[in-house]
Residue, then its C-alpha position, 0 to 999 in steps of 0.5 A: x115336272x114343269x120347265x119353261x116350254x114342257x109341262x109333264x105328268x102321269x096319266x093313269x088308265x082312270x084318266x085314260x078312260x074318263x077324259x079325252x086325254x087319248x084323243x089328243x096329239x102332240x100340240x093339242x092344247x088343254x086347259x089347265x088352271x090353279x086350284x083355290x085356296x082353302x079359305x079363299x074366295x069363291x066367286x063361282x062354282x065348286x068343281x074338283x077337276x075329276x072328270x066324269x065323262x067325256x062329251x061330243x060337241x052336237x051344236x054350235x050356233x051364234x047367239x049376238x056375240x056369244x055361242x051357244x054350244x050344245x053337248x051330248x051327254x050319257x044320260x045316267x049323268x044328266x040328272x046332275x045338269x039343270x038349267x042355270x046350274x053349272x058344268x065344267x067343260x074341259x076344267x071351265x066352270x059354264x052355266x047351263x043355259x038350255x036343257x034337254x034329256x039327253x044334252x045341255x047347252x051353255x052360252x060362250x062368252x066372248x072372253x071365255x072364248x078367246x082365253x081357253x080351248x073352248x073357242x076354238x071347237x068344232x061339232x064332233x069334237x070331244x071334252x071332258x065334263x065334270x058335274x056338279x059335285x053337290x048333286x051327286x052327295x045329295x044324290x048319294x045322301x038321299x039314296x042312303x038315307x031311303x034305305x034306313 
């Protein structure tokens, strides 16, 4: 349901138990974003808005205008996150600047930062990552594939 001021929706204990929605207070905010049209043009990354996991914020530093932010991630997952790859963080699609074995960084722009939640996090708090979906089918391909 959505009205002027109220935007209501079912959350399900899948999502409970994927995302940081549990986390949240009333005020809290979240991102929320259309999804591309079939046919459309793509100017970025391919993600779903199926969250993988959540993620506490390590690392904050400045880098000129930018921040860089550093995430701590399970490691069964960091296999899908390479350098200059891509990661949605809280349903915002950043390139992986810095990776590690067990986190990654990415650089905050300055727009990106003013215009969604990621501007205004702190080390410690919680986001939800998405991974790259084309990983996981080559991973499950190739995976299938072996066996044969």
């Amino acid at each position: 349901e959505c009205t002027d001021d109220v935007f209501k929706v079912d959350v399900v204990p899948e999502t409970i138990r994927r995302t940081n929605l549990g986390l949240l207070k009333v005020g809290d905010s979240v991102n929320l974003e259309r999804s591309t049209r079939l046919g459309a043009r793509v100017g970025g990354h391919l993600v779903q808005g199926h969250v993988d996991c959540t993620s506490e914020i390590r690392k904050i530093a400045y880098d000129g205008v930018a921040r860089l932010i550093e995430f701590k991630v399970p490691s069964n997952l960091m296999k899908y996150v390479v350098e200059k790859g891509f990661v949605c963080v809280d349903g915002v699609s950043l390139t992986v600047v810095k990776c590690g074995n067990s986190s990654f960084a990415i650089t905050l722009i300055p727009y990106t930062s003013a215009n969604t939640i990621l501007g205004s996090k702190s080390v410690g708090d919680f986001v939800n990552l998405e991974m790259d979906m084309i990983a996981k089918y080559i991973e499950r391909l190739s995976r299938d594939y072996k066996k044969e």
